[in-house]
N, CA, C and O of each residue as an XYZ file, in Angstrom:
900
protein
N     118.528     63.788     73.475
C     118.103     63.649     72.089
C     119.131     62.822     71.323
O     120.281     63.192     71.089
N     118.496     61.474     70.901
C     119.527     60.635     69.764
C     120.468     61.629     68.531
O     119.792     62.462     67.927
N     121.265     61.582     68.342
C     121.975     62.648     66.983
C     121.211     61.692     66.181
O     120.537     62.547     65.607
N     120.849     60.753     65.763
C     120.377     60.028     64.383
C     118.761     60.643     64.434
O     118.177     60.921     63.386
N     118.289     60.773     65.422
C     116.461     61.625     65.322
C     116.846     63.021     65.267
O     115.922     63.662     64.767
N     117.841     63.763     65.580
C     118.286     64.939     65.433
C     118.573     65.425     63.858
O     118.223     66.489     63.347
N     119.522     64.021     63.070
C     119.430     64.541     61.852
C     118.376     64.296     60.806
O     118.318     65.049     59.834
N     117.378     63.096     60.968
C     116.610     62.853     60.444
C     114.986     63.493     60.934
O     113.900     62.974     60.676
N     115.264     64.870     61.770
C     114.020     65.650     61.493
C     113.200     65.201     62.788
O     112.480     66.025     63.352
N     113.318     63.831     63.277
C     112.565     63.389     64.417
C     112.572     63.891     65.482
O     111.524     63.638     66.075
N     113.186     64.439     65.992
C     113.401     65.454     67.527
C     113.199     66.681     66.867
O     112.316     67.193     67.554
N     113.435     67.380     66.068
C     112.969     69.050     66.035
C     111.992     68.910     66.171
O     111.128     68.170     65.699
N     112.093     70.312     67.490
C     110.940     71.317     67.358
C     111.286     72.016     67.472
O     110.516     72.483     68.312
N     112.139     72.876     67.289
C     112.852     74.338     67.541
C     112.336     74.927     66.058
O     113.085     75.833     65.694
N     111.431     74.698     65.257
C     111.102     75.366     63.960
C     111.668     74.578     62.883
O     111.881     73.365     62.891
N     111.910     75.503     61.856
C     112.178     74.913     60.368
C     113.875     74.348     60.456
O     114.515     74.785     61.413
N     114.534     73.483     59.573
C     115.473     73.500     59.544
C     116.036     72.984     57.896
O     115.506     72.205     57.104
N     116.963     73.559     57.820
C     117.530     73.195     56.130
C     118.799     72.392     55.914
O     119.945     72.721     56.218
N     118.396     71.322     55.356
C     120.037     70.229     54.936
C     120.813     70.284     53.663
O     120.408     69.644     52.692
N     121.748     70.904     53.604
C     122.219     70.426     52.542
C     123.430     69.246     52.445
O     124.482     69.166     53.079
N     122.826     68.297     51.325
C     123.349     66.841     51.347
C     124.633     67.439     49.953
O     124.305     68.412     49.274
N     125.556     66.970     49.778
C     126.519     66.452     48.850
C     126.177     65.566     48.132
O     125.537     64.742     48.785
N     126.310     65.188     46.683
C     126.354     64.045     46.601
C     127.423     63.315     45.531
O     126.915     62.434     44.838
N     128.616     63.544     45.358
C     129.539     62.208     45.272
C     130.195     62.540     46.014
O     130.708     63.577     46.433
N     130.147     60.941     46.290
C     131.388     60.568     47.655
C     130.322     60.897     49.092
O     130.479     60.690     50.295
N     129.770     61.196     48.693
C     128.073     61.382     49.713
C     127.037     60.450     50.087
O     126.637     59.800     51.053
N     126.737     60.735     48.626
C     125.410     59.912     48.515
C     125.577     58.554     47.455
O     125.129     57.408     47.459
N     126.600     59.452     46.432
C     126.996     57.616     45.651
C     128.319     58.243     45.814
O     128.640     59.393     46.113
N     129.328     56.689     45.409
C     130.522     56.733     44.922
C     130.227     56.954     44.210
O     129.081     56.566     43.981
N     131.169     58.073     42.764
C     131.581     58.413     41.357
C     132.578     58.308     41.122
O     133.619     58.257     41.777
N     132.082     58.222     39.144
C     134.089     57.537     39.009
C     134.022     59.085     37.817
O     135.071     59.177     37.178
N     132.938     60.251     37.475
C     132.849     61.071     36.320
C     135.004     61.738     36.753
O     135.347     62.004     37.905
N     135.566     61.794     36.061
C     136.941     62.774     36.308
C     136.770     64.092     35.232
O     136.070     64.304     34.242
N     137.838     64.878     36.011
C     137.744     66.597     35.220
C     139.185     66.515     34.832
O     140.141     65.953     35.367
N     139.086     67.124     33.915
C     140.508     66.531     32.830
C     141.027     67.802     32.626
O     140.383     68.616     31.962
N     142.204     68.108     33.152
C     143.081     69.762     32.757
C     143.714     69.482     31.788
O     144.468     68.513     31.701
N     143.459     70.410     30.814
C     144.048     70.599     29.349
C     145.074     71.668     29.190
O     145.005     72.814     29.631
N     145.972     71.167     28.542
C     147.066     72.699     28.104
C     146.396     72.914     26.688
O     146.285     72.184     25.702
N     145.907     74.480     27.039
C     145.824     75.355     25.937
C     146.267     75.226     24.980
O     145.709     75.154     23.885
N     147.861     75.150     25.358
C     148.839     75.060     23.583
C     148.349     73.650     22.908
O     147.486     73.592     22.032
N     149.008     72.571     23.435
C     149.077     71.470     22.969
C     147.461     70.840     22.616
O     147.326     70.098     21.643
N     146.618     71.095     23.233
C     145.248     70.288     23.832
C     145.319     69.481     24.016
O     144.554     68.732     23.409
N     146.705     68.605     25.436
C     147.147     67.530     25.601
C     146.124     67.291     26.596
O     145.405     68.289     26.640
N     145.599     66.062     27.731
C     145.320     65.870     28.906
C     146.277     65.716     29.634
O     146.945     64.689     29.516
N     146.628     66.744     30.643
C     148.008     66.817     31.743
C     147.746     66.148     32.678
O     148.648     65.366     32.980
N     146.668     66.109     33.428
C     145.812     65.233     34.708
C     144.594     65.391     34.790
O     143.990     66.413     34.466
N     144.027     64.179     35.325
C     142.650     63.886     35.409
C     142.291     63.814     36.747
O     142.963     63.007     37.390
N     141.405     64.435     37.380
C     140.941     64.804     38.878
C     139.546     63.858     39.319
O     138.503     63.852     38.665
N     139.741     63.219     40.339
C     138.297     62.845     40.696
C     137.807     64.259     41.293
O     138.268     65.374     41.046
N     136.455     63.809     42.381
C     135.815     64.883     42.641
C     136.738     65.328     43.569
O     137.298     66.358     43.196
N     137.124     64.879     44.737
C     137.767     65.342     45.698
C     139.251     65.909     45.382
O     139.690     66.530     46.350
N     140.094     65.861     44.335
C     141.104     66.230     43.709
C     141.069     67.547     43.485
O     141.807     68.410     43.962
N     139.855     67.705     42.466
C     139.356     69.013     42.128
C     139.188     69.695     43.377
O     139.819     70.693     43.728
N     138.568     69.278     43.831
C     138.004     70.385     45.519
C     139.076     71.399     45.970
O     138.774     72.492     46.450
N     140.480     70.932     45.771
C     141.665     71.864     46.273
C     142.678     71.846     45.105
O     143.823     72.221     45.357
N     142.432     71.531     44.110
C     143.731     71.637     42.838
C     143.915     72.943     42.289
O     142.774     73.395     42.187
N     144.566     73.623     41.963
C     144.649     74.814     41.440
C     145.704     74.869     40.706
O     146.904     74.621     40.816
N     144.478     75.519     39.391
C     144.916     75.020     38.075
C     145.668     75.882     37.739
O     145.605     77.078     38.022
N     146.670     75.172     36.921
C     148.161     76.447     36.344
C     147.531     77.144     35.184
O     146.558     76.876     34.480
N     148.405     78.136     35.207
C     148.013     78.811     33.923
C     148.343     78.513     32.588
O     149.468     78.020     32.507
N     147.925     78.603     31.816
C     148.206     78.038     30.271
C     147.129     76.905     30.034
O     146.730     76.345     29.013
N     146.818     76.788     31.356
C     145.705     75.092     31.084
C     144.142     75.790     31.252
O     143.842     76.977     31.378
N     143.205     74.474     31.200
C     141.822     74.689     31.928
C     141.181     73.581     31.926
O     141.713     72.595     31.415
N     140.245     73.522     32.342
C     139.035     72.105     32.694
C     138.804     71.537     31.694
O     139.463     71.867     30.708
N     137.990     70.687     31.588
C     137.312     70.128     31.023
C     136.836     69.033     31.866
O     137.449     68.110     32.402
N     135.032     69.497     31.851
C     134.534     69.010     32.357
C     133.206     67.932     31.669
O     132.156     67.599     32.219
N     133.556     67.685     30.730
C     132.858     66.882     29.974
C     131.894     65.784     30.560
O     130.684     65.629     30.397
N     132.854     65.040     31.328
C     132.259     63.504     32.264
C     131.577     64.215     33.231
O     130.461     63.819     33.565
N     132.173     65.434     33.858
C     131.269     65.618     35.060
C     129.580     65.774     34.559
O     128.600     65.482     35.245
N     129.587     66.343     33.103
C     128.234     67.033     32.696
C     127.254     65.374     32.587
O     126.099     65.326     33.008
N     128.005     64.042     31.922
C     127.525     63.548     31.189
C     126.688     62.501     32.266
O     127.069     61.452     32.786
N     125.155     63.366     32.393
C     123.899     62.091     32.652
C     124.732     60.441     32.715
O     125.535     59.861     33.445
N     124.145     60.238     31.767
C     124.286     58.978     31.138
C     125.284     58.025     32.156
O     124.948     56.988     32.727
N     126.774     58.786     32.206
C     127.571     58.307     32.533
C     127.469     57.972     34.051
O     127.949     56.984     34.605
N     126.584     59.224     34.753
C     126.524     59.096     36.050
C     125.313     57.728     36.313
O     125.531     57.001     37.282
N     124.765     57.598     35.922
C     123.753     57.205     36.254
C     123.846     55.260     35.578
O     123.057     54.316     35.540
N     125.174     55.486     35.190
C     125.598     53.659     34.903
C     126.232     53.583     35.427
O     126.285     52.428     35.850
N     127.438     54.575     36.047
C     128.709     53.984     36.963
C     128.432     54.786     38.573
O     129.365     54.660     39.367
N     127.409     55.451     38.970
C     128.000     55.911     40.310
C     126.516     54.086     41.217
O     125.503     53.449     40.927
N     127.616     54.230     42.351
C     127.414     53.322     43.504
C     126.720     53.929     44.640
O     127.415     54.704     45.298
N     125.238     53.719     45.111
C     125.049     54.672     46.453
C     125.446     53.871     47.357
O     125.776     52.687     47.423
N     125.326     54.972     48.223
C     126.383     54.446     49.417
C     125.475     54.228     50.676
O     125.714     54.923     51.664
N     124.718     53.555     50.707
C     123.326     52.993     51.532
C     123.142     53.475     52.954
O     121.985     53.359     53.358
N     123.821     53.876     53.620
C     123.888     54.632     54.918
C     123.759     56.227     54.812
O     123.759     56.866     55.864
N     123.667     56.788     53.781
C     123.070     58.051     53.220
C     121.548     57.888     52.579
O     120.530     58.452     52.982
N     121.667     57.007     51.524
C     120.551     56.958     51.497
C     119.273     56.439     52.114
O     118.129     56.705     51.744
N     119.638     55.671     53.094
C     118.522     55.113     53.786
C     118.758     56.575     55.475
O     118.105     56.449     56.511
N     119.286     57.171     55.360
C     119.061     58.852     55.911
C     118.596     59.653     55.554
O     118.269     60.480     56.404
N     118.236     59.971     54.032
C     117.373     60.673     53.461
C     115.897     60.129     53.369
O     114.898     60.841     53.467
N     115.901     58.669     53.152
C     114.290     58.345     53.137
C     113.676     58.481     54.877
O     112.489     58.668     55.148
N     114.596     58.363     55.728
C     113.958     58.343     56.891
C     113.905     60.173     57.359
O     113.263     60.605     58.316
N     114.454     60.723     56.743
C     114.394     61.763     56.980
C     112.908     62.378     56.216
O     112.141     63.031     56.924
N     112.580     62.144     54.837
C     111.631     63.035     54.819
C     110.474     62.328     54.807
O     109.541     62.646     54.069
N     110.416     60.987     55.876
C     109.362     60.420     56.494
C     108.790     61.606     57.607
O     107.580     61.775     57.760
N     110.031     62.565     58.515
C     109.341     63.585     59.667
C     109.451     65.260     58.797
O     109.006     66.266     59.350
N     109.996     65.304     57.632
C     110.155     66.855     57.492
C     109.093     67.434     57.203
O     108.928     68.598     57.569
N     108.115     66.749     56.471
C     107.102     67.775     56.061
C     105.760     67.980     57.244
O     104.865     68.775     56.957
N     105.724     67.446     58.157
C     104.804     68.368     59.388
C     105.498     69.563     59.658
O     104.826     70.483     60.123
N     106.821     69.764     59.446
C     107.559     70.915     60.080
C     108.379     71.732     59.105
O     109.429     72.338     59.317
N     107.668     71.619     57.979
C     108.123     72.190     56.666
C     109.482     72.821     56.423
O     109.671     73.967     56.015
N     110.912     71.412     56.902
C     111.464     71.484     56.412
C     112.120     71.204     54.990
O     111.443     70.600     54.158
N     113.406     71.616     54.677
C     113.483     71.249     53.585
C     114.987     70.899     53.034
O     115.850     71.766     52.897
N     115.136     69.838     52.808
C     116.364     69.351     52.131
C     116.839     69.849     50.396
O     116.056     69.921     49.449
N     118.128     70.103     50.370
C     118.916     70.444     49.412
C     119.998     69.405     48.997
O     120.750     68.770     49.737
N     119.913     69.383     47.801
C     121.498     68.655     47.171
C     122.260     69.858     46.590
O     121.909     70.669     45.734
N     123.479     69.740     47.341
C     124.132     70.956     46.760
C     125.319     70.060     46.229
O     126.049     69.393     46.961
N     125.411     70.138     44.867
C     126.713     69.414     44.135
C     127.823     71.011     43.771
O     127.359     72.150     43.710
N     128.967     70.731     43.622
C     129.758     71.732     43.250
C     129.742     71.134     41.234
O     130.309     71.934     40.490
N     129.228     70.051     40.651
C     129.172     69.829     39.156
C     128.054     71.127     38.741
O     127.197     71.477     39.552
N     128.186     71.763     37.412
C     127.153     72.283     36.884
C     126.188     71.261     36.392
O     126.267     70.082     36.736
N     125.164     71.778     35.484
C     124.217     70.848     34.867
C     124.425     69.697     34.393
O     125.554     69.277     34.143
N     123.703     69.258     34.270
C     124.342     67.853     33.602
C     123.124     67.727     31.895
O     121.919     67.891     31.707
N     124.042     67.442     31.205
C     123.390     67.490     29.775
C     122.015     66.858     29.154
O     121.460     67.001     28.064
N     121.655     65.966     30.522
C     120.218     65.225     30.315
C     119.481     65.163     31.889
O     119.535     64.163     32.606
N     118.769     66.482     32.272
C     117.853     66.057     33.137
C     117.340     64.999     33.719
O     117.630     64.688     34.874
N     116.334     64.184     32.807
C     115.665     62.971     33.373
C     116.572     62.255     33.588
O     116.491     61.781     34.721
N     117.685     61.833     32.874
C     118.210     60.729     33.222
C     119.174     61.129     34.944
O     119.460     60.286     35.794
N     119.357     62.024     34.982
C     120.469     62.769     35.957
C     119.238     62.147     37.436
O     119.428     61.434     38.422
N     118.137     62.805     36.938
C     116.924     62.491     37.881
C     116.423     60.828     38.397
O     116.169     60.249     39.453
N     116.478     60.495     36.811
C     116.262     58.754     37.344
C     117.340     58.072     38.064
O     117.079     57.116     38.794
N     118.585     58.523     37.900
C     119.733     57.959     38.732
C     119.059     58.059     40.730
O     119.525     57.252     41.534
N     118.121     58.997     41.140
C     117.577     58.990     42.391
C     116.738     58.107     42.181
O     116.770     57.030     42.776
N     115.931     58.388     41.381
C     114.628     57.740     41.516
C     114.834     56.021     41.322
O     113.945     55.333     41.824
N     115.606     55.535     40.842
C     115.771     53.960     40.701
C     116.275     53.677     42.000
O     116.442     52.471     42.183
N     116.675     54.673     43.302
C     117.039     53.486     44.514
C     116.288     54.290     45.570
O     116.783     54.315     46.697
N     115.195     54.925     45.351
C     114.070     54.902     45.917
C     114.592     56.704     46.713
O     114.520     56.937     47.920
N     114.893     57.332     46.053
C     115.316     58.819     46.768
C     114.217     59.507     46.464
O     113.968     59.236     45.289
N     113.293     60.372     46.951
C     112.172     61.284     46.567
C     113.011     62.523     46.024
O     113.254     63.408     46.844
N     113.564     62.702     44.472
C     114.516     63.519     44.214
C     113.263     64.413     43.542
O     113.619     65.577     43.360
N     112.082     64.183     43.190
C     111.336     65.021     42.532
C     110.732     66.179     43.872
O     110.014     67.106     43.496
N     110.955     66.098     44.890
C     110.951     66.453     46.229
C     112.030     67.158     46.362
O     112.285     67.377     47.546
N     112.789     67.613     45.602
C     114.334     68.170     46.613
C     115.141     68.630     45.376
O     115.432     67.855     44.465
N     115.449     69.803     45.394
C     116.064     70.444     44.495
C     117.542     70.746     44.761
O     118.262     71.258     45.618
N     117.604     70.156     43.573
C     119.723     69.670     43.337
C     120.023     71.366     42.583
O     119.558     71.899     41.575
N     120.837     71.746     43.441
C     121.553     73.035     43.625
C     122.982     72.444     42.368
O     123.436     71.303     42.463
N     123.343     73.148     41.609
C     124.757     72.791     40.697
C     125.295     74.253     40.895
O     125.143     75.262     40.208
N     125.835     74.074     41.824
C     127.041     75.388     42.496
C     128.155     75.364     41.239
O     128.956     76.298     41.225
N     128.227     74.594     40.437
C     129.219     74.489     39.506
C     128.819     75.543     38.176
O     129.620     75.915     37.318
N     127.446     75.889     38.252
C     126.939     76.809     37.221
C     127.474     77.916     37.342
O     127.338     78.621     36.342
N     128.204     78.498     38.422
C     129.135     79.521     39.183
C     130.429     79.943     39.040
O     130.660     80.980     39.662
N     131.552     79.384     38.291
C     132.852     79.247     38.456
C     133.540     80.281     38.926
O     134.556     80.713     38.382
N     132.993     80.776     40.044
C     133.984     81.833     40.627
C     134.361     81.830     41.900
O     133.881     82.576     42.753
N     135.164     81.065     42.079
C     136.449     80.846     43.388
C     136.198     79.187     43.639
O     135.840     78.312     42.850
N     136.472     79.144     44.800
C     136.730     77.639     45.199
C     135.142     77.217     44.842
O     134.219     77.952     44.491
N     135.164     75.527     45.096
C     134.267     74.793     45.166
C     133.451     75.096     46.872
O     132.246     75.304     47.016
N     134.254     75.055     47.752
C     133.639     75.571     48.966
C     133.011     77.404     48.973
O     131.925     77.654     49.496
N     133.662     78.252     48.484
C     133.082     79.597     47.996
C     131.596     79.506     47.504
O     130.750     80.253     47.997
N     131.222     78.435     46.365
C     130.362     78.692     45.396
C     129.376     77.896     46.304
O     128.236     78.358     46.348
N     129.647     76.702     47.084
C     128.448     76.220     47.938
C     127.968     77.293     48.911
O     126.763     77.432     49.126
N     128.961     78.113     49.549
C     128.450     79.185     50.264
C     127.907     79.939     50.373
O     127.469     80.513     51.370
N     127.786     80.164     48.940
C     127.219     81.433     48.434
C     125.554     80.919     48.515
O     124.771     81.601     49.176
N     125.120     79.790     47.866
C     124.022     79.089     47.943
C     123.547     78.813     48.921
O     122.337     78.974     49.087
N     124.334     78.319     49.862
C     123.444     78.294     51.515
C     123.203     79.703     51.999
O     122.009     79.994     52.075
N     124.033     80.615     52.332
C     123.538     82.005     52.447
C     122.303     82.878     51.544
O     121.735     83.942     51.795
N     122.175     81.925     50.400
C     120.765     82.566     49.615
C     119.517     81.559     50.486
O     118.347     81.792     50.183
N     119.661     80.988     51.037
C     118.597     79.959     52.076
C     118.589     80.561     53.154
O     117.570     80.807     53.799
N     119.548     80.817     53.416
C     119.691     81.286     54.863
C     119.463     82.701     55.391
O     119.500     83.091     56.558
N     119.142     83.601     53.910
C     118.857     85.267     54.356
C     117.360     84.973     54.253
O     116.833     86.084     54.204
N     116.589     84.211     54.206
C     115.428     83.944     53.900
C     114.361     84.020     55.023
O     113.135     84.128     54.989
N     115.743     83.874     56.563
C     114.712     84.211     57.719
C     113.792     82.794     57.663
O     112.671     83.058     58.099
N     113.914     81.254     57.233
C     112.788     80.854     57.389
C     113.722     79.496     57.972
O     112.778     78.707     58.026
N     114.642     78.865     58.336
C     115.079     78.324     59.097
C     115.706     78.885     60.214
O     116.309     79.959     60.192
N     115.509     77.859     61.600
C     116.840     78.004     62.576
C     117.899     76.800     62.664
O     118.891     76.853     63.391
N     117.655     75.976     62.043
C     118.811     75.288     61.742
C     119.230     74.659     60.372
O     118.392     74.066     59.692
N     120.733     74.811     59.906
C     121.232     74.538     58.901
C     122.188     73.939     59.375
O     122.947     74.145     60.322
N     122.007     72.659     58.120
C     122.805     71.702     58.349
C     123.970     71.562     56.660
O     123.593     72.123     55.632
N     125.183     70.828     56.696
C     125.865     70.585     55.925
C     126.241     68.975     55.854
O     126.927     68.544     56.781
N     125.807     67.996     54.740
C     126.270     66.632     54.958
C     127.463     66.569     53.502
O     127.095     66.946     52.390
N     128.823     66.059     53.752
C     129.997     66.556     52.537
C     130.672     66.080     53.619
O     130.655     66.061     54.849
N     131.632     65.479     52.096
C     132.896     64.697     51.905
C     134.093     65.235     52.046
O     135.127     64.616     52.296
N     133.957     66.593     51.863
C     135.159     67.200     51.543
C     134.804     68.536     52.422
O     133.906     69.362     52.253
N     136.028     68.442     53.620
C     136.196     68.817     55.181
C     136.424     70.896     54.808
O     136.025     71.793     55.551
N     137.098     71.047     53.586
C     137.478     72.406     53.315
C     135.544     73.020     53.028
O     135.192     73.981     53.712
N     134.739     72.538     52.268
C     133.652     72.669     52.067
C     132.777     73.051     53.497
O     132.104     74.081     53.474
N     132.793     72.326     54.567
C     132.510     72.287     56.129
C     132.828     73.044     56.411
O     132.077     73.902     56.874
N     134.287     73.235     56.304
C     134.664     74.606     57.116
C     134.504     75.837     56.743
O     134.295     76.696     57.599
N     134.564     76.130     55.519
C     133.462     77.057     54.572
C     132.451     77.416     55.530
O     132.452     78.471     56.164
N     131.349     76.254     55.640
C     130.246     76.673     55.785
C     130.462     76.777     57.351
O     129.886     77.841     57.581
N     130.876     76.383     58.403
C     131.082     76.799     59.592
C     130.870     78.374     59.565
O     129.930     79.017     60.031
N     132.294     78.937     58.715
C     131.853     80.312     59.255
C     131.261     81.328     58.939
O     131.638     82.497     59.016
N     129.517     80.544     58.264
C     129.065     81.577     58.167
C     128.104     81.342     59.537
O     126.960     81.753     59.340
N     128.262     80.913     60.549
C     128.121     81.322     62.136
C     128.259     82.658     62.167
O     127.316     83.328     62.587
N     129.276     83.193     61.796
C     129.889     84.961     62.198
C     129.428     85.653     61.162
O     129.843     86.809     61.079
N     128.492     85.180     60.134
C     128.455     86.122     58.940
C     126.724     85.881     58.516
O     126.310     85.916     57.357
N     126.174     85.724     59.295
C     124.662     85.770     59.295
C     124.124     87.544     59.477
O     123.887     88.054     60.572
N     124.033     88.155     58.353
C     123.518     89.612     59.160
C     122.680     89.953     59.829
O     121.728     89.176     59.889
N     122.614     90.901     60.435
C     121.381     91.056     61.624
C     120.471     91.197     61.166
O     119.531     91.232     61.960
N     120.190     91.331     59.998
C     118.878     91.334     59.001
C     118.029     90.037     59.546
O     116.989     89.895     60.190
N     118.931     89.231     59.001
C     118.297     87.663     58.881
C     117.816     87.296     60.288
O     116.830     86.605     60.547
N     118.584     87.810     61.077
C     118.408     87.266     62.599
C     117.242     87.918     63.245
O     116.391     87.330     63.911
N     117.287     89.346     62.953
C     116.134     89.889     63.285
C     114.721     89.292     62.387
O     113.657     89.228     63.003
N     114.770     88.863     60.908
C     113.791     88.340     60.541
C     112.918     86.732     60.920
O     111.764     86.305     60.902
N     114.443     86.184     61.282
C     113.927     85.017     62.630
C     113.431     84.645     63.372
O     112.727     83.675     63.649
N     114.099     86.124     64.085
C     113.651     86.140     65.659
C     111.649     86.628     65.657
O     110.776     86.414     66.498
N     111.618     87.182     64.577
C     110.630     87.540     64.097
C     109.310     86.964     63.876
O     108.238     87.308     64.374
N     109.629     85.781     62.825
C     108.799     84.457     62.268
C     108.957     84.025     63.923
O     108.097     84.297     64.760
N     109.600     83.658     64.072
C     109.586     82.535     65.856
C     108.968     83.334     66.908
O     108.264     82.739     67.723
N     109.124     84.574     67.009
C     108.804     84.799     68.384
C     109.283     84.742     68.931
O     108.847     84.517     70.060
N     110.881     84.906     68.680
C     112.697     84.317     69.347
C     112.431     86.129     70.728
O     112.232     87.247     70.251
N     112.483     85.966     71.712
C     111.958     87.160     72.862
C     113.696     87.260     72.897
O     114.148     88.404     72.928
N     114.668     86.126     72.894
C     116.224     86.577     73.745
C     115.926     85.594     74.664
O     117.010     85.040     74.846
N     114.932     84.938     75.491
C     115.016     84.139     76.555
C     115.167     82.928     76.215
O     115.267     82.310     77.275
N     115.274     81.939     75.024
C     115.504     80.897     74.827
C     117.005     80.708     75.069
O     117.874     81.556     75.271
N     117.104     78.960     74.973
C     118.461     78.794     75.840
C     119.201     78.124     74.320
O     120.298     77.571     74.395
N     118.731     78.204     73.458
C     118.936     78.141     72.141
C     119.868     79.067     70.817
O     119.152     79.878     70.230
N     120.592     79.037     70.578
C     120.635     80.163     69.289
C     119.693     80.186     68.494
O     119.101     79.198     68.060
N     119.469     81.361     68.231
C     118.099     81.842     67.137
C     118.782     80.904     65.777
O     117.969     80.672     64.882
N     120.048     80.420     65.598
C     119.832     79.755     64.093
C     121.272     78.856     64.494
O     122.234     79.508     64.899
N     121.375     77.578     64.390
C     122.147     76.660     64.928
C     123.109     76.156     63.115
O     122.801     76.499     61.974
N     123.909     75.544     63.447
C     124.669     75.429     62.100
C     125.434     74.013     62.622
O     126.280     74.027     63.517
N     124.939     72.614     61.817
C     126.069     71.523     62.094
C     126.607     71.342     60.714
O     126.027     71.304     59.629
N     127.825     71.242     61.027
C     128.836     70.546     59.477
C     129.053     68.846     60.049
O     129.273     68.552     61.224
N     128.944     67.986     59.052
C     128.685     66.571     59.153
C     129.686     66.314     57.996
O     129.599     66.804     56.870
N     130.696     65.433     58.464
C     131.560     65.057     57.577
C     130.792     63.486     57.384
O     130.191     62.884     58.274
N     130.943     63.152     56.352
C     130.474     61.776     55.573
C     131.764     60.736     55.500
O     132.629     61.140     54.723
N     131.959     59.936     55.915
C     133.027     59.367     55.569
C     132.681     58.371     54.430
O     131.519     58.396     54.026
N     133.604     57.443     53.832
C     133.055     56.213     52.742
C     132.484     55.891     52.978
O     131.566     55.917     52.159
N     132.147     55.122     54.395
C     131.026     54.223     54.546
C     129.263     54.875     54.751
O     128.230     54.216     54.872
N     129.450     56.422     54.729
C     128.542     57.489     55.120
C     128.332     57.213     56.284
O     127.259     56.625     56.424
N     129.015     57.415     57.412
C     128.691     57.558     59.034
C     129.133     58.770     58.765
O     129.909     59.063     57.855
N     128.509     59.705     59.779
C     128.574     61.187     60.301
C     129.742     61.297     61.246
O     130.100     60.447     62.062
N     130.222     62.351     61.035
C     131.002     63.269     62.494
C     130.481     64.175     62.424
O     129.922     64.502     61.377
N     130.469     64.875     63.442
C     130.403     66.869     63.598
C     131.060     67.377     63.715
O     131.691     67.242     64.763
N     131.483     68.410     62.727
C     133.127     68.995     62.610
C     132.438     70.328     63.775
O     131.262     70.371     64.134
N     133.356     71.157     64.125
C     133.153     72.150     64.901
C     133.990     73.497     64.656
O     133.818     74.472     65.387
């Protein structure tokens, strides 16, 4: 089996399977930054791109500000897609829907202050985003950026209605996050699997498979493990 028909839906048949895509530094370059403020002063101390933020930990006396990350507008004049992602998503949900899978954007930004426009930023380079619901793990602020995506794939994943989940992200701590919830699937879910499928124990398969896909700039894949 090609890995490129593997991720784009064309070789499954092992049942349903669920992607969640990233998207800055994913799917477009972004330039939105998160700006730490001291409390006292309300100076700007440093300004974080996305991947900065992913592992910075913020001192005390300060806090975010996340203004640019919220602001539509801004995203949708300065981010760059990164064409080897996106021409993976259109070929992808050319095979998902005979096999009713389903793709996710899971961003660690909360909302962003203007819907449509947040939306037309897909829709002007041809992404079926009215098709695929953008997850803002950032609506969450409680623990890491990899914590709060986790938490969201495990609400997909107790659902019993995939056997494979996938992770596409820029940022390798996020991956490894989601790696281990391999060991943290409860037997609930597995038994509700094995269930929907008809999973007997004799397949040469795991009842629910898990790839982490690191994205690099140019968006070529690895498989972290």
């Amino acid at each position: 089996m090609r890995f490129n028909n593997y991720i784009t839906e064309l070789a499954s048949i092992y049942g349903k399977g669920i992607t969640f895509i990233d998207i800055d530094e994913t799917i477009y370059h972004t330039f939105a930054k998160i700006h730490v403020i001291n409390d006292k002063s309300g100076a700007v101390v440093q300004s974080l791109n996305n991947q900065e933020f992913n592992t910075y930990s913020l001192p005390d006396g300060h806090h975010f500000d996340f203004a640019e990350f919220k602001n539509a507008k801004l995203f949708n004049k300065t981010s760059i897609p990164i064409p080897a992602t996106v021409n993976r998503i259109k070929r992808m949900f050319k095979n998902i829907g005979m096999r009713g899978s389903k793709v996710i954007f899971l961003t660690a930004r909360a909302d962003f202050d203007d819907k449509e426009v947040f939306l037309d930023t897909f829709r002007q380079i041809g992404i079926p985003i009215d098709d695929i619901y953008a997850e803002r793990a950032g609506n969450d602020r409680t623990g890491t950026a990899a914590d709060m995506k986790k938490r969201i794939v495990m609400k997909y994943i107790n659902t019993g209605e995939y056997r494979r989940v996938r992770m596409l992200d820029d940022d390798m701590a996020n991956l490894k996050t989601f790696l281990k919830l391999q060991n943290e699937v409860p037997p609930a879910t597995i038994k509700k699997i094995m269930k929907k499928y008809n999973i007997q124990g004799e397949e040469s398969i795991p009842v629910i498979e898990f790839y982490a896909l690191f994205v690099n700039k140019t968006g070529a894949l690895s498989r972290i493990k």
